[in-house]
Every structure is written in structure tokens, then in C-alpha cells.
C-alpha positions as CSV (number, residue, x, y, z in Angstrom):
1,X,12.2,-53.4,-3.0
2,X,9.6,-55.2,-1.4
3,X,6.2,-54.5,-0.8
4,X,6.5,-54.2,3.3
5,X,9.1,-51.5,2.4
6,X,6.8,-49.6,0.3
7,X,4.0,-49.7,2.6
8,X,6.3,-48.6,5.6
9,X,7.5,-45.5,3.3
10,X,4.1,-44.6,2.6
11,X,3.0,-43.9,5.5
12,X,5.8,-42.4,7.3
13,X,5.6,-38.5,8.7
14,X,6.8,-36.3,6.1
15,X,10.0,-34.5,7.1
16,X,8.6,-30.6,5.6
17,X,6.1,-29.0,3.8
18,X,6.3,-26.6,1.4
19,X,4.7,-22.6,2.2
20,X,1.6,-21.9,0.2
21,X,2.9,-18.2,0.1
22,X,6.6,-18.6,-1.0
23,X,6.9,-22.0,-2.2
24,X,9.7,-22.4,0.1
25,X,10.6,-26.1,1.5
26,X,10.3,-26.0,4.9
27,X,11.1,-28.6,7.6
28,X,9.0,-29.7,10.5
29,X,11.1,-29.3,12.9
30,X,12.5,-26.2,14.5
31,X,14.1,-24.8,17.8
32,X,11.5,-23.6,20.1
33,X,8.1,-25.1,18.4
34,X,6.8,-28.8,18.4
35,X,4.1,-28.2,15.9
36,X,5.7,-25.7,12.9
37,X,3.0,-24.7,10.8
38,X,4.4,-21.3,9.7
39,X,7.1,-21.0,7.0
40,X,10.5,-19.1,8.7
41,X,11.2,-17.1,5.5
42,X,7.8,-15.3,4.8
43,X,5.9,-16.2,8.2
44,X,3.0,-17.3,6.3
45,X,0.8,-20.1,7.9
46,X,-2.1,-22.9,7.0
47,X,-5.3,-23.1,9.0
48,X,-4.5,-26.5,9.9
49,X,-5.3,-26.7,14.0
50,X,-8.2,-26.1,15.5
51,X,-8.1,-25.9,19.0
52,X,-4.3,-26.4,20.5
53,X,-1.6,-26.3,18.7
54,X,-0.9,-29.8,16.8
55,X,-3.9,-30.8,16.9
56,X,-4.7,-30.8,12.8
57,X,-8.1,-31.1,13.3
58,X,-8.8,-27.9,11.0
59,X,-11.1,-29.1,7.4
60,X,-10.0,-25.4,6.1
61,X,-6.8,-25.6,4.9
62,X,-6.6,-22.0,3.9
63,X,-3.5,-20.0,3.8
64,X,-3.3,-17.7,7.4
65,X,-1.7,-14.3,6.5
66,X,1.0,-13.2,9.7
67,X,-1.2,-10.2,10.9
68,X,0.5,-9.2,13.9
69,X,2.9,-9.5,16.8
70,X,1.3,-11.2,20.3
71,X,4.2,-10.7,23.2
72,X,3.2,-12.9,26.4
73,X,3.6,-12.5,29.8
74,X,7.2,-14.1,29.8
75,X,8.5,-11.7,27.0
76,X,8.2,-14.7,24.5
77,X,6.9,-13.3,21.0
78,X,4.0,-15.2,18.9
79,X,2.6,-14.3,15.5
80,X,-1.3,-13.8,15.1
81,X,-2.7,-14.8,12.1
82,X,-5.7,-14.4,10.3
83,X,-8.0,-17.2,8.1
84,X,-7.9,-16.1,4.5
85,X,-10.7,-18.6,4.3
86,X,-12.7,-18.8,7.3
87,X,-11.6,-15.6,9.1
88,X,-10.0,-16.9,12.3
89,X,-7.3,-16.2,13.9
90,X,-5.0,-18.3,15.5
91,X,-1.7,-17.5,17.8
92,X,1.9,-19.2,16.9
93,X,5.0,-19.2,18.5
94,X,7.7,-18.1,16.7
95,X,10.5,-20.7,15.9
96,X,13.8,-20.5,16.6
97,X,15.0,-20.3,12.4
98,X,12.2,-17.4,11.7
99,X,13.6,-14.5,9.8
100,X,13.7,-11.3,12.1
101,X,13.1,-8.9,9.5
102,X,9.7,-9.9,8.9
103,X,9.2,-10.4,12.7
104,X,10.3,-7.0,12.9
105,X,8.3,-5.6,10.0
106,X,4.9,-6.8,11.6
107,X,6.1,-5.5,15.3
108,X,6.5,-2.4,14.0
109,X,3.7,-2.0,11.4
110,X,0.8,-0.1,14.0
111,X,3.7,2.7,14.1
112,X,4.4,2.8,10.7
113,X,0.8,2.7,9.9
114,X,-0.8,3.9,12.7
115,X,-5.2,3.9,12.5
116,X,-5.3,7.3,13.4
117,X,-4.1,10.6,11.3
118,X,-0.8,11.2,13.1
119,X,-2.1,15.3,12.9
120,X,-4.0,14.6,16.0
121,X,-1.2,13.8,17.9
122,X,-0.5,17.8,17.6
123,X,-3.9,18.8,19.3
124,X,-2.4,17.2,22.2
């Protein structure tokens, strides 16, 4: 191999990343996202943008926990997720290969654990 050919490989893109939450190989590319950061399986994230999406400008790093479900105007779902480092939150769109049950699991969540004693409900 020559040495132009080992530069070159060195400094290509990688092709995935691997989830900091579930160790799971994940590759960059996905329907309906240009910028994955998120891992499909457990929907865990990186605090790697700072301002818009892609732009890696982020010196945190930490892992972002999938907190909740964001729908927007158009009806197209996002995940909100929250700094384990830093504390902020950042909005995702979902990709086209992210498991639905965990989707689901964090839609759901306020009903399934509401922040009010469901006993008031009664009063009304």
C-alpha cells in the first residue's frame, strides 16, 4: 500500500458510530435525516451540534438521554433530548430505521406517568 493511500483512508468520513448507550454500530446515513446523531435501536443521542443540526460545533460530547416526543406543525415527529452533561436540550428528527417501540414508549410516557395524582381527576 502506498503512503498516498493511507493518507486518503485516514481522513475519509467514517461510515457509523457506535451508541454510547447500547454499543450498537450505527450508520450515518438514514431515510429522512441528513445529520443522524441518535442511535435507531435505543434513541439515545451525543451532544454533538450546537446550533443547527450538523453543525458539530458542540465541545460536550455528553450522552443526550431521548426525553420526550416533539410533533410539529406538519405531523412530522422529533425526539427532545436532554444534556447529561451540560443540561440542554436539543430537538431531532426521527429517522426513517428508528424502532417504534421506543418512539412509542416516550409518546406515551406523560399518560403512563402523569405529574399529577390521577385521584384528582375524580374531583372533577
Amino acid at each position: 500500500m502506498s503512503r498516498r493511500d493511507s493518507r486518503s483512508r485516514a481522513h475519509r468520513r467514517p461510515e457509523s458510530f457506535r451508541c454510547l448507550n447500547c454499543r450498537l454500530d450505527v450508520p450515518l446515513t438514514a431515510l429522512g435525516t441528513a445529520h443522524r446523531n441518535h442511535c435507531p435501536n435505543c434513541l439515545w443521542s451525543r451532544h454533538v451540534d450546537e446550533r443547527v443540526p450538523g453543525d458539530r460545533a458542540s465541545e460536550c460530547a455528553a450522552r443526550m438521554e431521548p426525553v420526550s416526543i416533539a410533533v410539529r406543525s406538519d405531523g412530522e415527529w422529533s425526539i427532545v433530548h436532554r444534556c447529561t452533561g451540560c443540561g440542554a436540550l436539543n430537538v431531532n428528527r426521527i429517522a426513517g430505521d428508528d424502532n417504534p417501540l421506543p418512539l412509542l414508549r416516550l409518546a406515551v410516557r406523560p399518560l403512563a406517568n402523569p405529574p399529577f395524582p390521577l385521584e384528582r381527576l375524580a374531583a372533577w
